[in-house]
C-alpha positions in Angstrom: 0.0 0.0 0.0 2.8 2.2 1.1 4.5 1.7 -2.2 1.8 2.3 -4.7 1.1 5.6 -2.7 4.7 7.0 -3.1 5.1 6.0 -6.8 1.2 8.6 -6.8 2.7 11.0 -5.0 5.9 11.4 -7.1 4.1 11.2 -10.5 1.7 13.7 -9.3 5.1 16.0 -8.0 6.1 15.7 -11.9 2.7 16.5 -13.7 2.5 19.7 -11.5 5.9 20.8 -12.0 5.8 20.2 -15.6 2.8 21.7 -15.9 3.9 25.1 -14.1 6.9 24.9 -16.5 4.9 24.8 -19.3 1.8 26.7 -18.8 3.0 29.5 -16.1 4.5 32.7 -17.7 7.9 33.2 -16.0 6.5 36.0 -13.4 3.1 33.9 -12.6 2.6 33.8 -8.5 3.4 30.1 -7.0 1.9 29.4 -4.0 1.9 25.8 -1.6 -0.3 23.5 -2.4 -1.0 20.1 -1.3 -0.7 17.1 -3.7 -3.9 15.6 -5.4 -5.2 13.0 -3.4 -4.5 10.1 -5.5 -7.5 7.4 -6.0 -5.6 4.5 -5.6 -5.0 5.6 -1.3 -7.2 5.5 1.4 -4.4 7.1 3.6 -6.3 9.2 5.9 -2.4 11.2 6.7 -2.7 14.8 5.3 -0.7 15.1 1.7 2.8 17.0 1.5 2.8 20.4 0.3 4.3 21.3 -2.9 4.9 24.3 -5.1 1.5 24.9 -7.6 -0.6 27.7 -9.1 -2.5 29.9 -7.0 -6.0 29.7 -6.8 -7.8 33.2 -6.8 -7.8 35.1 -4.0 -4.7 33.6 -2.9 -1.3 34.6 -2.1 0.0 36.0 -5.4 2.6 38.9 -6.2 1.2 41.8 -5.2 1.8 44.7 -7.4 2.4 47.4 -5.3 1.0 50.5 -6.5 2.6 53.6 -5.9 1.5 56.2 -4.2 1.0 59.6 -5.5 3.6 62.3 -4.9 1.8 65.5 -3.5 4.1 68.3 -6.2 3.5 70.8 -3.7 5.5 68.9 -1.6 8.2 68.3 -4.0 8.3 72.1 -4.9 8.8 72.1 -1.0 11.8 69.9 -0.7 13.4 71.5 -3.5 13.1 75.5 -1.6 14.2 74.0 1.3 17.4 72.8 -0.1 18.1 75.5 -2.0 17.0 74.4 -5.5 15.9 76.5 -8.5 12.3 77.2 -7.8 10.8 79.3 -10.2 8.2 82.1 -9.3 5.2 80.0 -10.4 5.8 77.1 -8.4 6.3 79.5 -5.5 3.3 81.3 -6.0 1.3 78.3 -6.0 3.4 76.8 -2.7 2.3 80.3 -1.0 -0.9 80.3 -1.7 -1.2 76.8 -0.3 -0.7 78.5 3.4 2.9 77.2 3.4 4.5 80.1 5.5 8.3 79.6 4.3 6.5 79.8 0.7 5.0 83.1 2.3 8.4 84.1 3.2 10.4 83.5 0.6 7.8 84.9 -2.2 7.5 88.1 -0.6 11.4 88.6 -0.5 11.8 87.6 -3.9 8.7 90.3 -4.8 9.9 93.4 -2.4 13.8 92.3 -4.3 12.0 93.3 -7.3 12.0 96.8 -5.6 8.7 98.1 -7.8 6.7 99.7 -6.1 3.6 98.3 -7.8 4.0 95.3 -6.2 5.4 96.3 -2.5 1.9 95.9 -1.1 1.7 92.3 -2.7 5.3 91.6 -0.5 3.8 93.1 2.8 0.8 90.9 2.2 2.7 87.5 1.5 4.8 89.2 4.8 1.6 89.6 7.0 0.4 85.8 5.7 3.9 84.3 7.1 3.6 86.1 10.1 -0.2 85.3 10.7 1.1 81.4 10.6 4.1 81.8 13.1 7.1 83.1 10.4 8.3 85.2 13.3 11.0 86.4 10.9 8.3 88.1 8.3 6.9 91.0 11.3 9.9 92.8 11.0 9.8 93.9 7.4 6.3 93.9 7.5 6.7 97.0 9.7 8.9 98.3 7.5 7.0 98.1 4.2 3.9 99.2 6.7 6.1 102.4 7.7 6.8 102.8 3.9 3.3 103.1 3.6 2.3 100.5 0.7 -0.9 99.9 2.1 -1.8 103.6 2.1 -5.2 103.4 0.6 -5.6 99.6 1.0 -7.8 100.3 4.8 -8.9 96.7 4.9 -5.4 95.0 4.5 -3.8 97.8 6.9 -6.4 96.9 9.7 -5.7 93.5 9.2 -2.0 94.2 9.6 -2.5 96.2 12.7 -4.6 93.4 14.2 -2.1 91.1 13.8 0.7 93.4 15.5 -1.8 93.9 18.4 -1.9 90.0 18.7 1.6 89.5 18.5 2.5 92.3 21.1 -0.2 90.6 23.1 1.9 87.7 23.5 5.0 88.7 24.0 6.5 89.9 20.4 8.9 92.5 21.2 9.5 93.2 17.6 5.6 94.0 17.1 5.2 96.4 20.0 8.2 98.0 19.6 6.8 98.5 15.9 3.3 99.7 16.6 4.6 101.9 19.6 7.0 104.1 17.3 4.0 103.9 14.7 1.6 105.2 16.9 3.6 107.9 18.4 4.7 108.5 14.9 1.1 108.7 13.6 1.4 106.6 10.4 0.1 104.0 9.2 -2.4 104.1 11.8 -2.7 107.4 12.8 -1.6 108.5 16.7 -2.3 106.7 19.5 0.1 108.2 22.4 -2.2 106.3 25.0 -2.0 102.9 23.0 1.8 103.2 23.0 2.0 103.9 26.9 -0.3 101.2 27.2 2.1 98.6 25.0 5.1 99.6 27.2 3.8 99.5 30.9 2.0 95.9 30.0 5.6 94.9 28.8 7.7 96.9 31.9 5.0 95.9 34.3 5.8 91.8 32.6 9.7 91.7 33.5 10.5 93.3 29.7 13.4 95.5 30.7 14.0 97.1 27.5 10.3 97.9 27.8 11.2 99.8 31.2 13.7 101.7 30.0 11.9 102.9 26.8 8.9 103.8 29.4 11.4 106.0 31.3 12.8 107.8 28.7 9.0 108.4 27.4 8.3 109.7 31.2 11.0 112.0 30.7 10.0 113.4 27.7 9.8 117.0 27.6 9.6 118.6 31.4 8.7 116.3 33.6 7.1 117.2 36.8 8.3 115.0 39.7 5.7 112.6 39.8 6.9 111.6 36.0 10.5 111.4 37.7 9.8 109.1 40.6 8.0 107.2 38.3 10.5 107.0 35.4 13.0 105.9 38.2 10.8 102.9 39.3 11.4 101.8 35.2 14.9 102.8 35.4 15.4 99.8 38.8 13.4 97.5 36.7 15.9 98.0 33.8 19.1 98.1 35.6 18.4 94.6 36.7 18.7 93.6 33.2 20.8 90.8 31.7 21.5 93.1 29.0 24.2 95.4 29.3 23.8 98.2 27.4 20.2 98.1 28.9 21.4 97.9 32.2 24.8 100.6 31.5 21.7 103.0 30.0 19.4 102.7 33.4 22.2 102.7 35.8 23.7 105.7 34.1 20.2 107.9 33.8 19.5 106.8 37.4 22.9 108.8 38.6 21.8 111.9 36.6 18.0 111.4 38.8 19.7 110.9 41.9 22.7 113.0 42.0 23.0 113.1 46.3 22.5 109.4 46.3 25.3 108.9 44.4 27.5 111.5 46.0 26.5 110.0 49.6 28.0 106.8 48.5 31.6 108.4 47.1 34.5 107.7 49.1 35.4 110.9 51.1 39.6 111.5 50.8 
């Protein structure tokens, strides 16, 4: 019985390899399959496993498809290392919200230095600044202070909404912008109060650059004393500051405010 069962199971091997050799095109998915049960067995042991076609559904090469490559993001990866990207492609990356885009189109339009198209630079400036550019507020106020946006009232309210939300938390570059531009009185006309406002938030946080600018504006002019004693309260804040020339400018005003202090504490000979 044994015998007769081998001699199957080896012709069967045979027909199916043959058969793969002949009717399977040289890429066609094998899969495992087990051997024809042969009718001349009434073994009840499983039947070995050998190489076969697959039926459907089964196993199989499986073509991977690939997946589509976003071009925006390609446009990306070229900006980013430095590659030619022309204005078209970063037009398109810009206007996608990408705030490097934002960046980088508005410094190639303000390079262009026409003033047509200044107002288009300060926008793409304000757009990378509105989604955390940090590095777009500063010539943003300086295309605002050259005033492109003039009689654009919509896009310079937008602009001074954004400083205000900026110098609300914590940009130093935005308040110290819309301070000078409200004491100035352009773009957004004067605002003394706002720009006192802006600096005594920003003393009042622990900003000591913000002190000292408070004190000089308390100085301003003529002073009664109140302004002094107040300006010298800034002027302590300051002088505690990590920054030197900050701290050299308070320490140095405070001596001219409190000229018997400092002569009390000279050396006598």
């Amino acid at each position: 019985m044994i015998r007769p069962l081998l001699l199957a199971l080896a012709a069967a091997s045979l027909a199916l390899a043959a058969g793969l050799a002949v009717a399977s095109p040289a890429d066609a998915a094998t899969c495992m399959v087990r051997v024809p049960e042969s009718l001349s067995s009434d073994s009840e042991r499983a039947r070995p496993m050998v190489p076969g076609p697959c039926k459907a559904g089964q196993g199989g090469a499986k073509h991977r498809v690939a997946k589509p490559v976003d071009p925006l993001k390609l446009i990306r990866n070229r900006m980013i290392a430095g590659k030619n990207v022309s204005y078209k492609e970063l037009l398109k990356l810009a206007d996608s919200g990408d705030d490097l885009a934002q960046l980088n189109l508005a410094k190639r339009i303000e390079a262009d230095n026409d003033p047509a198209t200044l107002d288009a630079a300060a926008r793409y400036y304000r757009r990378a600044a509105e989604n955390g550019r940090n590095s777009a507020v500063r010539p943003l106020i300086r295309l605002l202070n050259a005033d492109v946006f003039l009689d654009q009232p919509k896009n310079l309210a937008a602009s001074r909404d954004l400083l205000e939300k900026l110098a609300a938390k914590g940009d130093a570059v935005a308040r110290d912008g819309l301070i000078a531009m409200y004491r100035a009185g352009k773009p957004f006309g004067p605002d003394p109060a706002r720009a006192d406002e802006l600096l005594v938030a920003a003393a009042e946080g622990g900003d000591a650059k913000a002190a000292l600018d408070l004190a000089f504006a308390l100085l301003s002019g003529t002073p009664d004393a109140a302004r002094i004693e107040e300006a010298k309260g800034y002027l302590k804040l300051a002088a505690a500051s990590d920054t030197l020339n900050v701290r050299t400018m308070a320490e140095n005003l405070l001596r001219t405010l409190e000229p018997q202090r400092t002569a009390s504490t000279e050396t006598p000979s």
